[in-house]
C-alpha positions as CSV (number, residue, x, y, z in Angstrom):
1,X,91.0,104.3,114.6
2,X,93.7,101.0,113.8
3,X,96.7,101.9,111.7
4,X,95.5,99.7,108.9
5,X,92.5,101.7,107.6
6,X,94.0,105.0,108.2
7,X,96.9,103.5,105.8
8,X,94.3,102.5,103.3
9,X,92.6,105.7,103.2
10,X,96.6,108.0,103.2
11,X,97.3,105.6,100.2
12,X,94.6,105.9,97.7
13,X,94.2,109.4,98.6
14,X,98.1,109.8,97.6
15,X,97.6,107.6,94.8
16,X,94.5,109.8,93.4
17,X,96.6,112.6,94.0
18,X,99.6,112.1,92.3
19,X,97.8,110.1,89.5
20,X,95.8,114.0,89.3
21,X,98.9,115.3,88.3
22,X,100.0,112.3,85.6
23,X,96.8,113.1,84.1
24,X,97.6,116.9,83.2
25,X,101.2,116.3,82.5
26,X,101.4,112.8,80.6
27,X,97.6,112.2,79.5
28,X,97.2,115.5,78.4
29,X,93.9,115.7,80.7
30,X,92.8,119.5,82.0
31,X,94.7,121.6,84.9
32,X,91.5,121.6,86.5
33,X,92.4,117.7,87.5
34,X,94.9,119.4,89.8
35,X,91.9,120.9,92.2
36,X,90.9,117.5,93.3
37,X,94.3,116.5,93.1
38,X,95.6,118.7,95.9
39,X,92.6,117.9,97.5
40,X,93.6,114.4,97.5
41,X,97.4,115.5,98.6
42,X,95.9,116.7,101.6
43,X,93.6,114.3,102.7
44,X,96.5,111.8,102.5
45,X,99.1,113.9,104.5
46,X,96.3,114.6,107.2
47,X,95.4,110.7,107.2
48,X,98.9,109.6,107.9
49,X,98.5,112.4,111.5
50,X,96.1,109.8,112.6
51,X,98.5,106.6,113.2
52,X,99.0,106.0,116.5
53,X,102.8,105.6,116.3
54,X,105.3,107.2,118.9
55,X,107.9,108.6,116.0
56,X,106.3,110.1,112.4
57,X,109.3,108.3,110.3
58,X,108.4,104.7,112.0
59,X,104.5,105.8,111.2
60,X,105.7,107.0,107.2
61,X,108.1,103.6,106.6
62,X,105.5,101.1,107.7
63,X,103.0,103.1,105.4
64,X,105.4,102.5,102.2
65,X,104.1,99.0,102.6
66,X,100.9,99.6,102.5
67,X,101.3,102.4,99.4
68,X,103.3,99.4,97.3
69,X,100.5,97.3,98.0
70,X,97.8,100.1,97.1
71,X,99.7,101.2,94.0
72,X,99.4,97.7,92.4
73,X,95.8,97.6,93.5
74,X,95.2,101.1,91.7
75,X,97.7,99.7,88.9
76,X,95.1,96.7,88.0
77,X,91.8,98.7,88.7
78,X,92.2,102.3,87.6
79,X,95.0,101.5,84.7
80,X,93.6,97.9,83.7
81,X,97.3,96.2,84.3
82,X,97.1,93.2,86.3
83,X,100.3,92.7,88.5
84,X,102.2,90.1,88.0
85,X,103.9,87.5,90.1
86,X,106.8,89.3,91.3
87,X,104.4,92.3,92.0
88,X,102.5,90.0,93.9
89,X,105.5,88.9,95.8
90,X,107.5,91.9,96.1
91,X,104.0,93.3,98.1
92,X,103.8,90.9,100.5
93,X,107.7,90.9,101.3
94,X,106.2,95.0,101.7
95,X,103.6,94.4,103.9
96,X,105.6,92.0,105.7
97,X,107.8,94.6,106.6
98,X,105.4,97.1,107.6
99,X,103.6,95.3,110.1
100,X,107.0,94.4,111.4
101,X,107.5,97.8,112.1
102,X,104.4,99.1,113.0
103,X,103.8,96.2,115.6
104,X,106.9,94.7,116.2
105,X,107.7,94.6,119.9
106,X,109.7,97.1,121.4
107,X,111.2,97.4,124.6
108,X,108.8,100.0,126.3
C-alpha cells in the first residue's frame, strides 16, 4: 500500500486517539472514551509499520506533515474551527516537506 493512505489512516487514528483522551480530561466526557481511544493509539502506531521507508525516523518525520495537515482537517470538521490562512499555509510548507523526505532522491 503507497505511503500516502497509510499516513492518512496513522493520522486520524492518532488524532481520534489523543482527542479520546481531551475528551475525559478537558470536556469532562466519560473514562470509557479512553477504550476507543487506546484503540485508536494502536491502530495509528501499527499503521505507521506499514510505510515502506528504509529508516522508522525518516518514515515518522515525513508523517508530521501529513498529522499537521490532518489535525487542521479534524480542527474544522470535528471542532467546527475553520483554519485560517496561515494554517493553510503553514500546511502546505508541511506537506512540502514531507514528500521531500519521503521521496526525495537518494543516492542508492
Amino acid at each position: 500500500m503507497p505511503a500516502i493512505p497509510i499516513y492518512i489512516v496513522a493520522a486520524f487514528a492518532e488524532i481520534g486517539g489523543c482527542f479520546a483522551f481531551w475528551a475525559w480530561l478537558r470536556l469532562g466526557k466519560s473514562p470509557l472514551w479512553l477504550v476507543p481511544g487506546m484503540a485508536s493509539l494502536v491502530l495509528f502506531a501499527w499503521a505507521l509499520t506499514r510505510v515502506d521507508a528504509d529508516f522508522a525516523g525518516r518514515a515518522y518525520a515525513a508523517y508530521g506533515g501529513v498529522y499537521i495537515l490532518a489535525s487542521l482537517v479534524w480542527m474544522w470538521g470535528a471542532e467546527g474551527s475553520r483554519p485560517d490562512r496561515w494554517d493553510v499555509i503553514g500546511a502546505v510548507v508541511c506537506i512540502a516537506g514531507a514528500v521531500l523526505i519521503l521521496f526525495g532522491p537518494r543516492g542508492r
